[in-house]
N, C-alpha and C positions, 0 to 999 in steps of 0.2 A: 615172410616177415613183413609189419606193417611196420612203415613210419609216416610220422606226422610234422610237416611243417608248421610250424606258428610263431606270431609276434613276440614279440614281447610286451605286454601290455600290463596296465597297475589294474588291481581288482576292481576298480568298478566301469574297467570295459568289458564287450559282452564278446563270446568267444561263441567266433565263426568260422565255417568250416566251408570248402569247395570239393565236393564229393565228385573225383569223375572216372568216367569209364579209362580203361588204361590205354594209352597210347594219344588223350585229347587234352586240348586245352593247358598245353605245356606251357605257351605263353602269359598265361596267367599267373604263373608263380614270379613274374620277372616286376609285375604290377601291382602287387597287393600291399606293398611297406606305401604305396602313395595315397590309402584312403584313410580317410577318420577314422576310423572303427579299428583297422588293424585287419581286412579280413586273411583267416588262416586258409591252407591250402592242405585236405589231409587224403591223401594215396593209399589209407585203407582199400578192403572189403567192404567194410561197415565206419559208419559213422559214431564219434565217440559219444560216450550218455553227456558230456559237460557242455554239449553244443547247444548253439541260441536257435541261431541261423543255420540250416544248412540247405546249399544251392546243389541240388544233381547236375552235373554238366555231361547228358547221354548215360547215368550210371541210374540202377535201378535196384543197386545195394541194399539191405535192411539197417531200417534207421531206429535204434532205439526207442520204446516210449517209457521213461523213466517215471515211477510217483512222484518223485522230487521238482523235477524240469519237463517239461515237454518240448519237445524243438520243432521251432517252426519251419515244414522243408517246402521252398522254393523250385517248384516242379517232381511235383506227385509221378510215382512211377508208372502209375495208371497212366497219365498223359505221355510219356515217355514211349510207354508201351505201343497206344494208342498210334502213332506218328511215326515208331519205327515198322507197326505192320504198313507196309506201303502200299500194300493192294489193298485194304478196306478203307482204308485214310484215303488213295486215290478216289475211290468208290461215293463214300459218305460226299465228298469235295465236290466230285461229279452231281449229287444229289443235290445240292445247293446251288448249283451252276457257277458253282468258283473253279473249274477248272474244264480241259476240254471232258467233251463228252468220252465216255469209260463203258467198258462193260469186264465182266467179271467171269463170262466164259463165250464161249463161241457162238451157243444158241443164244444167250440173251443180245451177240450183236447183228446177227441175223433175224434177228426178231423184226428187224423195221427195215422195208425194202431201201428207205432214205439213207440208212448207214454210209458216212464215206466210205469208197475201197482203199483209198491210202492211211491204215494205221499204224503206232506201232504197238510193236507186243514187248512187255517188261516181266521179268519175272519175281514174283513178289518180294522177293529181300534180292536188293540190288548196292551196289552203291556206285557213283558217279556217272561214268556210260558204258559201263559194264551191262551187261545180259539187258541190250538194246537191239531190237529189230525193226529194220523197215519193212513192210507190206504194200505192195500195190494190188492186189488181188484178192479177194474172197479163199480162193481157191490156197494161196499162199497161208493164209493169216491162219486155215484150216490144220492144213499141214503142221503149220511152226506149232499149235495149242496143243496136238493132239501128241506130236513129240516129248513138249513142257508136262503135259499131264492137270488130271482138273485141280483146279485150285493153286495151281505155281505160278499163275500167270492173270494178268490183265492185260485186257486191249485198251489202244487210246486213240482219238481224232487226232492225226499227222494234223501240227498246227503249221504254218508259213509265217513264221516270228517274224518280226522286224526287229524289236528289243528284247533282251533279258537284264533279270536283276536278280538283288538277292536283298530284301531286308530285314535287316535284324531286327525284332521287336524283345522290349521288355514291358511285364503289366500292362501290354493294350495300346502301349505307344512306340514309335520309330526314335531308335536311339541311333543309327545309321542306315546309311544305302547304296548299294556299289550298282552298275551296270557292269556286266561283258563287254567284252570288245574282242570276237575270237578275228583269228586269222583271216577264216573262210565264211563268211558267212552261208554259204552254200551247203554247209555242214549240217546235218540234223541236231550233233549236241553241240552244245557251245560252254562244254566244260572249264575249258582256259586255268587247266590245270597242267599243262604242257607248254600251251601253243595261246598266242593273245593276251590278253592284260585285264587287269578291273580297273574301273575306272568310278572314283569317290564323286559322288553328288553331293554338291550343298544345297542345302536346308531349302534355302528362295526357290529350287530347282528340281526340288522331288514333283514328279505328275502324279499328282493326286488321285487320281481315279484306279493304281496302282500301289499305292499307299492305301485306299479305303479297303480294296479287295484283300489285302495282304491282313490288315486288321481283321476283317470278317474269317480269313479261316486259321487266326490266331486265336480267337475265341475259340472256335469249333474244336481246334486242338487239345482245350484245355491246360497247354502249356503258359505260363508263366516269363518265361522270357525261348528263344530260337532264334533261326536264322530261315526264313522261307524264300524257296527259287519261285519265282514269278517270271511268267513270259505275256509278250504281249503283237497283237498283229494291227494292223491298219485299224479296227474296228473297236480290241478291247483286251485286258490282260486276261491272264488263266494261270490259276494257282497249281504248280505241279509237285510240290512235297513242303515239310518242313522238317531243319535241321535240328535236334535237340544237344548235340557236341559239334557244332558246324569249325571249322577251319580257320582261324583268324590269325589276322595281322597283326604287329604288337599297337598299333595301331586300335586297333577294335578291342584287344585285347584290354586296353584301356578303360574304353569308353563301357566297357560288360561289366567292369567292378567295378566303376562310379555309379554305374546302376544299382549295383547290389548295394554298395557303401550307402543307394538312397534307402533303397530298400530295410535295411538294419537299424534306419534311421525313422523311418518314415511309417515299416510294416508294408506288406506284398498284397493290400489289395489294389485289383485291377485300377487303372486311371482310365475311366469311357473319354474315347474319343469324343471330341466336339468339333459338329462338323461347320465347316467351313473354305473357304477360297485360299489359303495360302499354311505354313506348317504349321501354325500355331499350336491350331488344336488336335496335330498329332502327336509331337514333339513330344519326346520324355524329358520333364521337369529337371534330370540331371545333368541333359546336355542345353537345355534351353529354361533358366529361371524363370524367363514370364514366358513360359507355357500356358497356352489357355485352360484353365480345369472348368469343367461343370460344377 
């Protein structure tokens, strides 16, 4: 059975819908009576033909295209698609050097005698630190791929973090940013989904050179607004996935439908960053009015 949540609103508001996969993004129902627009929240399969706006949050449902209306949707299933394969997403990111160095089977990471021998190996649909391994050895990393089978798996460059993050972008800009702060640092994952805390950055306080990197494989994504984990070592960050239903606080929970609320307002094309020394020119316009725009 499908139901639909929605406003109430007079006819000449425009009727918006929050498409998501099941079991995400609950706390967005608790946030939507606080925007102009009204946006609605609908727990179909599919999205209804009367929508304006509709936002996928991780759902890759089919979205009507009616003669009458067309609806404009706020992350394409394509990108969706795109970002939850995590092996070729790693791969492509690896390509760009936004992330550590990858390879995509055992001879492409024997190929180059410089290879580190401490990697790990993920297998290609994962989530959190589930189907993680460490490798100190060639001979190991052999073993673990040929168990996984080809193509279940990527290898990665064991990074030595110092920081992790996680930032959330909408249209090309940071509408927030948390750090980790696990228990152990000592740990290879530092999920802080158990054990440890996140901990909110302000605006004056984002490092930017993990800010720009995070924009660059937001682009690449082709998503529309996420949540991308970023790590970084003494030297520099490295993009390790992006979320398209990422986990949020009601908090954050917030601050993703003032985005959209801009969004309905405003239309979803991208905002190019402008670069610069301090957050101006990254900052989405809904959390920051005099945001710098180009």
């Amino acid at each position: 059975m499908t139901r639909t949540s929605r406003t109430s609103k007079s006819d000449n508001k425009s009727q918006n819908y929050i498409l998501r996969r099941e079991g995400t993004g609950d706390g967005l129902v608790d946030v939507h009576l606080f925007t102009e627009t009204g946006l609605g929240l609908h727990k179909a399969t599919e999205a209804p033909p009367d929508a304006d706006y509709i936002f996928r949050w991780g759902c890759t449902a089919s979205v009507p295209r009616g003669s009458e209306r067309r609806s404009v949707v706020v992350n394409e299933a394509s990108a969706i698609h795109k970002v939850y394969d995590k092996r070729n997403f790693r791969l492509e990111l690896a390509a760009h050097d936004l992330s550590p160095k990858s390879w995509g089977s055992m001879r492409e990471y024997l190929a180059n005698r410089d290879n580190p021998h401490d990697v790990i190996v993920r297998k290609n649909k994962h989530s959190r630190s589930e189907d993680m391994w460490v490798c100190e050895a060639p001979h190991q990393t052999a073993e673990l791929c040929e168990e996984l089978g080809k193509g279940n798996y990527y290898i990665s460059e064991l990074i030595d973090k110092t920081n992790e993050y996680r930032v959330m972008f909408v249209q090309g800009r940071v509408i927030g940013m948390i750090e980790k702060k696990p228990r152990n640092k000592k740990e290879v994952s530092w999920g802080c989904v158990d054990t440890g805390e996140y901990e909110y950055i302000n605006w004056q306080d984002w490092p930017l050179k993990v800010v720009r990197m995070a924009l660059e494989a937001a682009e690449l994504s082709g998503l529309d607004f996420g949540a991308i984990d970023i790590i970084a070592d003494k030297d520099r960050p490295y993009v390790l996935e992006i979320n398209s239903a990422p986990w949020l606080s009601p908090y954050f929970c917030k601050i993703f439908v003032q985005a959209f609320d801009y969004i309905v307002k405003n239309g979803k094309d991208r905002i190019v960053p402008v670069e610069g020394n301090s957050f101006h020119g990254y900052i989405h316009p809904s959390r920051f009015p005099d945001a710098t725009i180009g």
